[in-house]
Structure formats: C-alpha cells, structure tokens
N, C-alpha and C positions, 0 to 999 in steps of 0.2 A: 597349301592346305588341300587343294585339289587330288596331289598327286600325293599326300597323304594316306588321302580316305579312297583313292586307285589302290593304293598298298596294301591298307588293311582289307580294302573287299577282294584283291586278288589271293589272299592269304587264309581268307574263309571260306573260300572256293572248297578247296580240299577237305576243310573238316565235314561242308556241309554232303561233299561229295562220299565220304567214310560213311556218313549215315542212310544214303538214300538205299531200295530196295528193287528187286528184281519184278519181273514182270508177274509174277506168279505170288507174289508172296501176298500171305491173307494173316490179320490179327489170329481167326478161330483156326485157322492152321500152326499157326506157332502157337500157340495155346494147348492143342491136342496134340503136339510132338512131344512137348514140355510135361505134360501129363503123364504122355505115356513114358515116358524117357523117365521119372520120377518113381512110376511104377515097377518100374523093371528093374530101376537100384533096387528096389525092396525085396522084389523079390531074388534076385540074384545073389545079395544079403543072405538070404534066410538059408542059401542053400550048400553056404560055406563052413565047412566044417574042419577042427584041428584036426592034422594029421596030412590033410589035401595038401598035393604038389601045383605051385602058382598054376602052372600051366594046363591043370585038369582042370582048375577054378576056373581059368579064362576059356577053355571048353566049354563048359555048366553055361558060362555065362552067355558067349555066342549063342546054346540050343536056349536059353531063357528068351532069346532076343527075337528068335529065327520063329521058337510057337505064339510069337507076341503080335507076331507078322512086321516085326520090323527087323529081318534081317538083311537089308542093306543099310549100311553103316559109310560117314565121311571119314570118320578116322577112326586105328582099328581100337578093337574092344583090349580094353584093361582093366585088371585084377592084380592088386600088385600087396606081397605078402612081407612084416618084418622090415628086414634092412632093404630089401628092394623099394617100400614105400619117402626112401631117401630121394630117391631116383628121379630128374628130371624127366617126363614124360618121351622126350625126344631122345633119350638113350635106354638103349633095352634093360630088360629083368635082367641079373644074375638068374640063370635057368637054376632048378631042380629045388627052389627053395622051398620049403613046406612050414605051413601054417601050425607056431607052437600053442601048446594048453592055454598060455598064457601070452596074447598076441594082436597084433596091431594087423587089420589089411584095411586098402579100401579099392573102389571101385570106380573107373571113368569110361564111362557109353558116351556115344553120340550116334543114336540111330536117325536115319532117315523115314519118314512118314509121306508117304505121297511128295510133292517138292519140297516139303519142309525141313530144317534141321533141327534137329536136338542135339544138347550136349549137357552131362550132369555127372554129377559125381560124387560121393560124401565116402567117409572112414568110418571105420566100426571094427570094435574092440572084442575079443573071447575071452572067457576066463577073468583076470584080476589082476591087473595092472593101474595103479589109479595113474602113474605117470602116461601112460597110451591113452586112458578115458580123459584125460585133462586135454591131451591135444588134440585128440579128435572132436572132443567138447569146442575148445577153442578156435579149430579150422571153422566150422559153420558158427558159430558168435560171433565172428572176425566178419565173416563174408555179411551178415547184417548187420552187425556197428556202419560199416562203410556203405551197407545198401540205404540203409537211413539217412547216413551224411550227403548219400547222392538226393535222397527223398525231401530232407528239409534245408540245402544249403545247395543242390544244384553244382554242386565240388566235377572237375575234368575227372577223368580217369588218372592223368598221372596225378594230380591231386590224392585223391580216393588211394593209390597204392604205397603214396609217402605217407598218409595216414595209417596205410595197413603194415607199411615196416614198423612204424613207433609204437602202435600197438601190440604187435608182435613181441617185439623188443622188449618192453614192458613185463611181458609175460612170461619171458623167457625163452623165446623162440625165435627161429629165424624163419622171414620171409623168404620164399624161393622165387626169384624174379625170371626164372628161365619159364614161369610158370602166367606169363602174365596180363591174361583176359585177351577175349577177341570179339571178331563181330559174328553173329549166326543170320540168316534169313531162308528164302528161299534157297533151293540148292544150285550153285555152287555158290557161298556168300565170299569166298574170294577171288570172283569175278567183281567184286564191288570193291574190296578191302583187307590188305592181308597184314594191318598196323596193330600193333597190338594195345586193349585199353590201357595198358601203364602209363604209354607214351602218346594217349590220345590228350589234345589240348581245346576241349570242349566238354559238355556236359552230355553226356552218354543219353542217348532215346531210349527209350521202353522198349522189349522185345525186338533187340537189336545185336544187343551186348552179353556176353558171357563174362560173369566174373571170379576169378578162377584164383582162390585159397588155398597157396601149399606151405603148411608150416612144417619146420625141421626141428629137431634137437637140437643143439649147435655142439654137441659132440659125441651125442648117443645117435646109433645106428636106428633110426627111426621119426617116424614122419606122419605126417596125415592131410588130406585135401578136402573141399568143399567146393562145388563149383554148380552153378545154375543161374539163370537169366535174369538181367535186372529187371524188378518188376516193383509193383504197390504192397504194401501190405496185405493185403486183401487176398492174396494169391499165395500166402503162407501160412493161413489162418488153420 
C-alpha cells in the first residue's frame, strides 16, 4: 500500500508540475492580454474584405496588432481564407488564395503584452453560405459546451476533447486534433509545459489553458476555429 500511494504521488508530480506558473505571471495580467488579444480579433475582422489576398489580410492584421501596441507576438499571426481554413496551424497557407463574395476566414493572434501571453482566435463568414455560418457558429458553441463540462463536472483535458470529437461528429463535423489546446502564462509558458490539453490527464486551472476548436467539413474544402482561455462564465458575458 505504501509503495502504492509512492506511485500515485510520483505520477501527480508532473500534472501538477504542467500547471504551475512562471515568476512574473499576474491574474490582472493574463486578464488584460486576453482582453486585448479579443479586441484585436474584432477588429482585424472588421477589416477583411472579399476580393483580399490571405496574405495582404495577414499584413492588415500584423499593422492591427503593432498600433494596439502589441506587436511582439509568441507565434506568428494568421489569417487563413477558404480552403486554406482546412489547414492544420502547423502547415502553411496555400499562398495567393483570396477571399470569395461568398466565404469562410478566420483569425489566430497570440500577442504578447508586457510578460503576458495571449492567444485567440474565432471564424467569420462574408456574404451567404449558411453551410460556412453553421460551422463557424459551431467552432465557438463547441468551445463552450466543453468550457461548461470543464465548469460543472471538473472533466481532464483529454476528457473535454473526447467530448468535443462526439460532439462534433454529431454535427457533422470533424474534430482536428493536430489542433489540440495548450498552456499560456507568463512568457515563455513552454519553459513550464509544452503537452498539449487533449492529452492532459487532470482538470485544467483557470487562466492557464487555451482551448483550441478546429472543425472541418469532412469532405468540403473548408473549416473554421475557436480558440480562448478557459475561464467562468462571467468573463463571456
């Protein structure tokens, strides 16, 4: 029994190690990254228009970031248009693709703020596609179905992302798991932790965790994300 409960405590080591935080990091600092980083989807949104080449949008969006004053960033800025919005994060645009009358992009920042990180992201539809507005509708209703089940049942990360494939599934969408949450803190937060929440085997801490919604078509050239820090209710209002 001794050498047991040696087992299980050398074992919780590491999860609890996955959550702790850097010397710098403040509640009202992750707070005000998350704000601002929220703000600047919005407006880098607003300034996308059909006809734009990806890569003028991901321009737009860099000078959106840089007069925000948060133009150091942990990882770089995307804008990703159409069939590129398929795209695993970790492999480039097809270049020169331009945004149709009728069209799908969405948007993934992580600026840095004083030591802080930010990281966020959501989809947004032009023109008239109800199938585009259904899953971009659904990337962010996904990312709070499972922000809840973290809220009222305490569910691990990889928990939380088996629920987000059945749900997905359900709706007729595929989950993208190359896609699959991490930790944020003070900067560098992968000097603490470079596991991702899918495969985390614990209940995720408040302003720690990023959780990151990428549904697919599962045969139409198109896609859409959701992605911002786990938090209470209160902070969505």
């Amino acid at each position: 029994m001794q050498q047991a409960a040696r087992t299980d405590a050398q074992s919780a080591q590491p999860l609890e190690q996955a959550q702790r935080v850097g010397p710098a990091f403040s509640v009202d600092g992750m707070l005000a990254v998350r704000q601002a980083t929220r703000r600047a989807i919005a407006q880098i949104a607003a300034g996308v228009r059909p006809g734009m080449i990806e890569e003028d949008a991901v321009e737009m969006a860099k000078g959106v970031l840089r007069d925000a004053g948060l133009a150091l960033s942990w990882h770089p800025t995307r804008v990703r248009f159409g069939r590129n919005t398929t795209k695993p994060m970790r492999l480039a645009s097809e270049p020169g693709v331009v945004l149709g009358e009728n069209d799908i992009f969405f948007i993934d920042i992580a600026p840095r703020m004083d030591a802080f990180e930010g990281d966020g992201g959501a989809a947004f539809v032009v023109g008239e596609q109800p199938e585009y507005a259904r899953c971009a509708a659904d990337a962010e209703a996904l990312f709070h179905a499972l922000r809840r089940l973290w809220l009222s049942e305490g569910l691990t990360g990889r928990q939380l992302y088996e629920h987000g494939r059945q749900w997905a599934s359900a709706r007729g969408w595929v989950l993208n798991f190359d896609l699959p949450g991490h930790r944020v803190s003070d900067f560098p937060h992968a000097a603490i932790h470079t596991g991702s929440l899918a495969e985390f085997d614990a209940a995720p801490l408040p302003l720690r965790w990023i959780l990151e919604i990428h549904l697919r078509h599962p045969s139409e050239p198109f896609g859409a994300f959701f992605e911002d820090m786990l938090l209470e209710d209160a902070f969505f209002a």
